[in-house]
N, C-alpha and C positions, 0 to 999 in steps of 0.2 A: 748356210747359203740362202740368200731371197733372189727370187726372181723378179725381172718388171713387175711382173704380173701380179705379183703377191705384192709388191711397194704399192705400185698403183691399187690396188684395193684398200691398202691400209693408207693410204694418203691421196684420196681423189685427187683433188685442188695440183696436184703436182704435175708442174711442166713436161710437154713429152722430151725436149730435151736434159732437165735436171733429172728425168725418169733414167737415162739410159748413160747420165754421166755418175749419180750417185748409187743406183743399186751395184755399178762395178767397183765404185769405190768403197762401197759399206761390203762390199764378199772379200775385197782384199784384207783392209784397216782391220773389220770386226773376229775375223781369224787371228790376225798379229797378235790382237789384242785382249783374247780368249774374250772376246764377247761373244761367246759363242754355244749359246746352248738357248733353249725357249727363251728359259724366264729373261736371259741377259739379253738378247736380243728383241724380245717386245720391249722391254722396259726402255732400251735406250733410244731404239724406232721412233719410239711413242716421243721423249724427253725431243729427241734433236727436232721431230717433225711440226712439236711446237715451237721450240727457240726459235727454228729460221721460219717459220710463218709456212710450212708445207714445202719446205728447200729452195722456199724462193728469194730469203733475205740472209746473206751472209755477210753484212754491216746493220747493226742496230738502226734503226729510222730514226730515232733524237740523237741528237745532236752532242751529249755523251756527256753537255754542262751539269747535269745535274752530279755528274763523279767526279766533278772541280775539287780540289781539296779533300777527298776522302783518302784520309793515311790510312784505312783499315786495306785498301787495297792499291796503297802506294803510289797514291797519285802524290806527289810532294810538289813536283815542276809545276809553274804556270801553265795551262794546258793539256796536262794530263788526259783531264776527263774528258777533253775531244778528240785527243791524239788515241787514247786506248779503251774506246768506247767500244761496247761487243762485239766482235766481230769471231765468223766462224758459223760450224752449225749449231753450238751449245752457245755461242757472244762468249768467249771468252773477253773479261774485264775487268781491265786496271793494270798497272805499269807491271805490278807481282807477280799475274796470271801470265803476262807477252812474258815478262821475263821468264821464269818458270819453263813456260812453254816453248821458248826460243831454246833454253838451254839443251832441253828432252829430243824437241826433233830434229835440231842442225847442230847442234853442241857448242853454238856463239850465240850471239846476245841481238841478231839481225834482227828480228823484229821490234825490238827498240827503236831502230832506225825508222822503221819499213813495216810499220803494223801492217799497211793493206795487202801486204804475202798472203793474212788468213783470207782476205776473199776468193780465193786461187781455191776452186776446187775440190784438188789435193788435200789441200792445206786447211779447210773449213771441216774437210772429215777428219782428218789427221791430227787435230785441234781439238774438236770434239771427242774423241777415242784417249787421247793424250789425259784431258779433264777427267773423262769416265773413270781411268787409270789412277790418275793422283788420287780423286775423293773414295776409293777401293768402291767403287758401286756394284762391282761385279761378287764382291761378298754378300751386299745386301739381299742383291737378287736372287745369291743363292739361300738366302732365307724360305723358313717355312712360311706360307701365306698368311699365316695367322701370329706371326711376329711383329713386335711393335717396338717401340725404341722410345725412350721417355728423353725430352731435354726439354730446359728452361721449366718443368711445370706443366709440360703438354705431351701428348700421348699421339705416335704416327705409326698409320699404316707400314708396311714395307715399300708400298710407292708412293706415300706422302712422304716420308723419310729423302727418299731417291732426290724426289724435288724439289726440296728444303736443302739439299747438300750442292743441288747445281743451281738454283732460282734465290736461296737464304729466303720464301717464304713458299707461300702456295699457289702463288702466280698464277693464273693459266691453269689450275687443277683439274676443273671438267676438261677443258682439251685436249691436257694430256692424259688423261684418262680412258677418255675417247678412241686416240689412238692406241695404247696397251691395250681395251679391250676387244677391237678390230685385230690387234697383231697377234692376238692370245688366240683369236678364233682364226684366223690365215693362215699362220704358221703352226709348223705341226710340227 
């Protein structure tokens, strides 16, 4: 469980109303979804609080052309890449990920239709937790601090790994860093 009080610490910049609508939604989703011990709940704190810019974008800001044509994430249609551009508290993105995702939380294929559902709230932590779930992050997290993970030829911390499996690079690293080590010292 977090309180206001302890979000708002770990995320100044955060609106008083997204304060009082996402810590009720992070105590509900983060139990469903055993994120639920330190490590797993700073870690993913920290990941959502930079994806949405401090819980305040839950549609990516560009315009999603740059995922035109990307079949690694299923954009095949014309328009894909603005039709299923981030969206959520992690941006979920690309026709694979709505699909995927559509399947998990309504068990039909409505955000196909209807990507902008992930803005809804609900639906941006539920999205977010859903992601955490599929990439097993919550194993990571249960790793020793001092665990590293090797791919392509490169060697990651246990939260560079984390960020590499929701970002596919380092993105934003100090940021999210920033908040894990705020939510490490918050949370008890």
């Amino acid at each position: 469980m977090i309180s206001n009080e302890q979000l708002k610490e770990i995320v100044p910049a955060i609106s008083p109303n997204n304060l009082i609508i996402y810590t009720s939604l992070l105590n509900s989703l983060t139990n469903k979804y055993e994120i639920n011990t330190k490590q797993r709940l700073c870690a993913f704190i920290a990941q959502v609080a930079h994806e949405s810019g401090s819980f305040r974008y839950v549609r990516e800001l560009a315009s999603g052309q740059a995922y035109e044509g990307r079949k690694d994430l299923g954009n095949v249609n014309p328009g894909d890449g603005v039709k299923f551009k981030g969206r959520g508290l992690i941006q979920i993105t690309g026709r694979n990920n709505y699909k995927a995702c559509s399947l998990y939380l309504y068990n039909d294929e409505r955000l196909l239709d209807n990507p902008f559902i992930l803005e809804e709230p609900i639906n941006a932590a539920g999205s977010a937790c859903w992601y955490w779930n599929s990439r097993n992050l919550n194993n990571i997290c249960d790793q020793d601090d001092n665990w590293i993970h090797n791919w392509n030829g490169k060697v990651y911390s246990k939260f560079e790994w984390i960020t590499v499996k929701i970002n596919g690079g380092l993105n934003g690293y100090e940021d999210r860093m920033n908040f894990y080590l705020k939510a490490k010292e918050i949370l008890t």
